[in-house]
N, C-alpha and C positions, 0 to 999 in steps of 0.2 A: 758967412763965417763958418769955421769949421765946427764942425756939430760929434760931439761924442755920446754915443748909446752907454748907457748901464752895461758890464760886460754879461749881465744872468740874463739880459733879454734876447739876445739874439742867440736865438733857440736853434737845433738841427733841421726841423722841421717849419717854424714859424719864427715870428717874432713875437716876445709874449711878458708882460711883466704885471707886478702891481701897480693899480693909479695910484699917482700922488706919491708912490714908493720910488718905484723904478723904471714910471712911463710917465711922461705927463705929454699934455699938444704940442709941446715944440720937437717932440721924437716922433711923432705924428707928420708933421708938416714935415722934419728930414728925411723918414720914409717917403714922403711924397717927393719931395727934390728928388734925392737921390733913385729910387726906384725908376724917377720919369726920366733921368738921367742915363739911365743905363737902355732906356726901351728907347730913349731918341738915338743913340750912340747905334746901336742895331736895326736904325730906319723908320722904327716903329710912329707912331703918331700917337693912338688913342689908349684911353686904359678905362676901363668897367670899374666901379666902385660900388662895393655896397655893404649894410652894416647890420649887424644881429639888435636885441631889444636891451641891451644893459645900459645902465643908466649914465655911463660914462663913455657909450657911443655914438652919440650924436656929437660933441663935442670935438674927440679924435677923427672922426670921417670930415667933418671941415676942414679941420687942422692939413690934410690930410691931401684932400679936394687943392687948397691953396697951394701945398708943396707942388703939386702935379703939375699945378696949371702954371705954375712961375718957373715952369723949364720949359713952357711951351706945349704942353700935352691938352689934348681936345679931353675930357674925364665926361665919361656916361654913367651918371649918376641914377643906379636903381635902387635908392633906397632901403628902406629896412625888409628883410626879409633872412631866409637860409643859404648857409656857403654854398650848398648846390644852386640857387638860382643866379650866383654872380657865377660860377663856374659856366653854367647853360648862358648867360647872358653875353659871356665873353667868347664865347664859340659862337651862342648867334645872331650876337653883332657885327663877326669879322673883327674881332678888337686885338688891339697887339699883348697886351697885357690881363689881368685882373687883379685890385687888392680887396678882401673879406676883411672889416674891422669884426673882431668877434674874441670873446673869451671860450668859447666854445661849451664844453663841461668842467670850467674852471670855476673856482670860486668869483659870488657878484662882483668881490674888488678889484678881478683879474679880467684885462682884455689885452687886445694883441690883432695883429696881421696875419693873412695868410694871403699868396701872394702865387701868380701863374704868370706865367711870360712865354709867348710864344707857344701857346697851348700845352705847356707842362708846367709841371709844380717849378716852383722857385724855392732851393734849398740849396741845406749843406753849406757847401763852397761858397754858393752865390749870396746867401744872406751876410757870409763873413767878409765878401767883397765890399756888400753894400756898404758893410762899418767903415772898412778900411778907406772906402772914397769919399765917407761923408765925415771924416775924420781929416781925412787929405785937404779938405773942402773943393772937391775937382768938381764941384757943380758950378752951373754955368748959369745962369736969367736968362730969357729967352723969350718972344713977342710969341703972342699967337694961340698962347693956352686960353683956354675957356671951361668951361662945366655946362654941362646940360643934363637934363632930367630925362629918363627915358624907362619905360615899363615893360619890360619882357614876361610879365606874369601869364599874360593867357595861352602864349606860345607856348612857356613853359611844362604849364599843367595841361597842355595838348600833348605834349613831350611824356610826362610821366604816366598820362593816361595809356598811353600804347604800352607801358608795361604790362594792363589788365587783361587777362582773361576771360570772359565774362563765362557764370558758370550757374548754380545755383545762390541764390539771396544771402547773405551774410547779416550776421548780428555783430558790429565790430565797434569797439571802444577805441577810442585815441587820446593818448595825452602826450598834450604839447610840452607840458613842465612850465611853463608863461614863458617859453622860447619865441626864437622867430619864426618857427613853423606854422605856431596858429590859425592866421588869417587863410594860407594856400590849402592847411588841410582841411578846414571849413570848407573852403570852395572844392577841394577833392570829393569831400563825405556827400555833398550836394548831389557831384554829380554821377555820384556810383549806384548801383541798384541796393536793395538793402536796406537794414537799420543800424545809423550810423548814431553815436554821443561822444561829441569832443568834450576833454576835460582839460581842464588851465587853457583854455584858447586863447586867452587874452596877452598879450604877449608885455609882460613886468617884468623889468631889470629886479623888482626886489624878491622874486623867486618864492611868492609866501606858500606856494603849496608843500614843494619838495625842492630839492635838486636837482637842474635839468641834467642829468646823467645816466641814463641806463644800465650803463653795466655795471650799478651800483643795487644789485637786491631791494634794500631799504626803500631807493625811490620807487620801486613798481608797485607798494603794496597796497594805494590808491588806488591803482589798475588793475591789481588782482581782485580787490576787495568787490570793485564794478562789475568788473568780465565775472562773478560767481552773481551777485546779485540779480543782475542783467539778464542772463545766462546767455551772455555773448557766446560768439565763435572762439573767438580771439581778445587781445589786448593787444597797440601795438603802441610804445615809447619813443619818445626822439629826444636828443639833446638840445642843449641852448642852440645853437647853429644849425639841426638838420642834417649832421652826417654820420650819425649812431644811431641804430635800432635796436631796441628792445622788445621781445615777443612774447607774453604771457598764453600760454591759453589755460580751457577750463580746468581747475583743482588747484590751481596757483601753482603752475608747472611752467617754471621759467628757463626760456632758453638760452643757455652760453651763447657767445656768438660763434665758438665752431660746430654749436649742435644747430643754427638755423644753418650755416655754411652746407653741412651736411643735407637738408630738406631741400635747399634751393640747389645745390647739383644734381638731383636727381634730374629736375626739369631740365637744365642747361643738357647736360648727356644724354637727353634723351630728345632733344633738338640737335646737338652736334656729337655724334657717339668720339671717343676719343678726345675731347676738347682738353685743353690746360687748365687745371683749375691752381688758383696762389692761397695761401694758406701761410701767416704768420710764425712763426719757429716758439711762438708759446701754443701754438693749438695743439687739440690731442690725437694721438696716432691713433686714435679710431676713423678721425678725419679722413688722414691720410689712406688708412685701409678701407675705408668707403666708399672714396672716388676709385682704388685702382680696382675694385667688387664690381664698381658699377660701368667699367669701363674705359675707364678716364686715365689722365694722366696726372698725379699732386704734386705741386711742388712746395718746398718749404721755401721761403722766402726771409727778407729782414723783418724787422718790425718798426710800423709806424706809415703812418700815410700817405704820405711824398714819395716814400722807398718804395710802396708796394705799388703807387699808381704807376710811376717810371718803371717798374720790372713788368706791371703788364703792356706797357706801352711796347717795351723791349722784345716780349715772348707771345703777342696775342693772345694771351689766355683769355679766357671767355667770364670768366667768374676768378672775385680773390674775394679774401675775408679777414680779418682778426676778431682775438680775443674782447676785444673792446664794442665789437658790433660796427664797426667800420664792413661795410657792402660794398664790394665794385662790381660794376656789370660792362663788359665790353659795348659794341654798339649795339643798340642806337646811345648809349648811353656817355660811350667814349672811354669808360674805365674811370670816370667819377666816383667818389665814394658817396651816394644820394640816396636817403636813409628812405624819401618821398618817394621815388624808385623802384628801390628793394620791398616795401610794403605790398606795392601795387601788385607787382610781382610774387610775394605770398600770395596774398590774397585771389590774387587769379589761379595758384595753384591747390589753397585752401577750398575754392569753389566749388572743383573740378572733382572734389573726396566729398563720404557721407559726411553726413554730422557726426561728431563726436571722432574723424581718425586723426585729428592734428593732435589729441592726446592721447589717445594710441599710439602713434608714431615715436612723441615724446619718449610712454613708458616700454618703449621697444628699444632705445637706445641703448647702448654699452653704460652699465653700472659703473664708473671707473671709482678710484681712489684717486683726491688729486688736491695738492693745495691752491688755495687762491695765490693771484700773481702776491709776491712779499717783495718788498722794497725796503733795502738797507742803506741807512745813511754812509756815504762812502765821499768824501772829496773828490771833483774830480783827476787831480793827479794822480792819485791814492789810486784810485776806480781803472785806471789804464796802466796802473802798474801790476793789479792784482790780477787784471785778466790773461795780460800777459805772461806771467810769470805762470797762470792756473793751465793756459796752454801749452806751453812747454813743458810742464810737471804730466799732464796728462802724454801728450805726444811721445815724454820719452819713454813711460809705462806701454804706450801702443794701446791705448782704451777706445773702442768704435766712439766716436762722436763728431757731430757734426758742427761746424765754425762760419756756418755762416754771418752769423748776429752772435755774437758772445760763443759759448758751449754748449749743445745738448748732449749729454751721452746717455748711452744705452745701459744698461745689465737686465739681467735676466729678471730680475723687479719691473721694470720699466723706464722710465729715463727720469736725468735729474738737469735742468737748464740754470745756468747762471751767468747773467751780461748786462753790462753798462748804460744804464740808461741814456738817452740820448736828450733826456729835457730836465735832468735833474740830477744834484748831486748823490748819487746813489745809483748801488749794483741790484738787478730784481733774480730773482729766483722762482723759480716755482719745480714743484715734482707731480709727477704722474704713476701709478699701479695699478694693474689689476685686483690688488687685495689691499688690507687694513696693512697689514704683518709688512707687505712689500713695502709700501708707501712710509711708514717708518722707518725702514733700513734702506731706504732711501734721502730720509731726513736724516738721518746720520751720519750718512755717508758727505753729503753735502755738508753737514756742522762738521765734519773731521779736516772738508776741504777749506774750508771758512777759518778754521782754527787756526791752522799753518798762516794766517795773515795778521792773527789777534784779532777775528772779526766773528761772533754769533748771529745764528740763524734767526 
């Protein structure tokens, strides 16, 4: 029968909603029809399933499992663990598909899909297909679906272990946040040289420690509070899912994700001099002036994680990053965002320096002025009428800026970005200076553009 989604769930990037609110197992199981629906229509046979630790995913991943397998699809079922290891499992399976049950860094009563097909993300357009066909009801029953259980873990962590460099001994703290990461980075810390303490390993949908979210300050200060006690090397953060890092080191000097972006091109450029590196259009142009100091080439990119995997797929860039702590590493990695990955990868480059320069390096960065991303409630009609209209108003002045994802423009302050979220009714904002004074008339500038809508900053 024909099956209707919530219209807020079917996201640009994912599928994603409240339980009980505006997901329950019967949008589970339609994802499953219909998704398996579109991979049989394309040849495909098999699809990878696997699901993070919230309390409302074991439920949905059946739900889920059954849609798959009543169109005919064979489903390889690995269980709970990180969106990196169903991404790694559907590559080294040979699988035609993958779907991730996971809420990710979203609230405990928040879960959702994320979804790969034919070794690229599944977005955009194609998630607004799947509505439209599971709505048509153009699914079909079909003999021959099954589920089976299968364990890609050891392969896996042979996989991430090749990101290490082995150097001098580290003292490194890990917290899972009681994500899905736990159990694989226990068996990581195992098998690294060093002194290793996981914290929240236990992987609980009820999140009692913190929030699994790193690019939230607040959550790290568990992590700070250990890495000073300890007197780790480091600290490093994961999300509920495993594809956000957060990296503290010692004095509680935490790093943005375009200031680790910054530490981890060094090493890429200096394996591949000239390489592409991607870089979100909220990162800061010290970024940008970094990679091209250090050789390289930057590019600005969209924002969001589907966008930025397919534009390295497009451009082979060798490294991309966001604001959020989203890591991509070209091969061996494929241009996955694998937070498990990216770690290793510090840490082998952490090694390779005395003690104490990963906070040198920190307090060597560019001082900027800059506000955090800000996010205005905006409808979305409203939201696609203001940007267009902010385009135009700008283009006819002739103002430098660039339109990739929403606006950045330039002035001699420094730049000021405003654009449409893509997961949420609302326009984000944020500005960048070299100075207090800049960064101000900067903010103003943007409340003067915001004005002309009837909209404050």
């Amino acid at each position: 029968m024909p099956h209707r989604f919530h219209p807020s769930i079917l996201r640009e990037y994912d599928i994603r909603g409240v339980v009980g609110t505006t997901l329950a197992d019967a949008d589970a199981e339609a994802v499953g029809q219909t998704f398996g629906a579109l991979v049989m229509r394309a040849g495909g046979r098999v699809v990878c399933v696997g699901r993070d630790g919230r309390l409302s995913s074991p439920a949905l991943e059946a739900a889920l499992v059954r849609g798959l397998a009543s169109v005919g699809i064979e489903v390889r079922r690995i269980g709970c663990g990180p969106s990196p290891l169903l991404y790694f499992a559907t590559r080294h399976l040979g699988a035609d598909g993958g779907v991730m049950v996971t809420g990710s860094h979203n609230p405990p009563d928040h879960n959702g899909f994320k979804l790969v097909f034919g070794g690229k993300p599944f977005f955009g357009e194609q998630i607004r297909r799947l509505g439209r066909v599971a709505e048509a009801e153009d699914v079909a029953p079909a003999l021959g679906g099954k589920a089976v259980e299968t364990d890609p873990r050891q392969a896996y962590l042979a996989h991430v272990l090749q990101g290490f460099r082995p150097g001098r001994a580290l003292s490194v703290v890990w917290d899972c946040g009681n994500g899905a990461t736990g159990p694989l980075v226990e068996a990581l810390a195992a098998r690294l040289p060093g002194r290793h303490q996981v914290l929240n390993g236990a992987v609980d949908g009820h999140f009692p420690a913190h929030h699994p979210d790193p690019a939230d300050p607040a959550n790290l200060r568990q992590l700070a509070a250990m890495v000073a006690e300890s007197g780790a090397d480091l600290g490093l953060a994961f999300d509920g899912d495993g594809d956000r890092l957060g990296v503290v080191a010692p004095g509680g000097r935490l790093f943005a994700g375009d200031q680790l972006l910054m530490l981890l091109a060094e090493e890429v450029l200096a394996e591949a001099p000239g390489a592409l590196i991607l870089a979100d259009v909220k990162a800061s142009q010290t970024l940008f002036d970094h990679v091209a100091r250090l050789g390289g080439v930057a590019e600005m990119c969209r924002t969001g994680h589907s966008l930025i995997r397919s534009r390295m797929a497009e451009s082979g860039a060798r490294l991309a990053g966001d604001m959020s702590g989203h890591i991509f590493y070209g091969a061996p990695s494929d241009g996955v965002d694998d937070a498990l990955y990216a770690a290793l990868r510090l840490l082998g480059l952490v090694a390779g320096w005395p003690p104490g320069e990963l906070a040198r390096r920190f307090d060597a960065l560019p001082r900027l002025f800059a506000t955090p991303e800000l996010r205005l409630p905006c409808p979305d009609e409203r939201k696609v009428e203001v940007m267009a209209a902010l385009k135009a108003a700008l283009a006819a002045r002739g103002e430098p800026r660039v339109e990739i994802d929403g606006v950045r423009v330039s002035t001699p302050d420094g730049w000021w970005l405003l654009r449409a979220s893509n997961t949420q009714p609302a326009l984000v904002a944020r500005c960048e200076s070299a100075s207090a004074a800049g960064l101000e008339r900067l903010k103003q500038r943007l409340s003067a553009e915001l004005a002309t809508f009837g909209m404050e900053l």
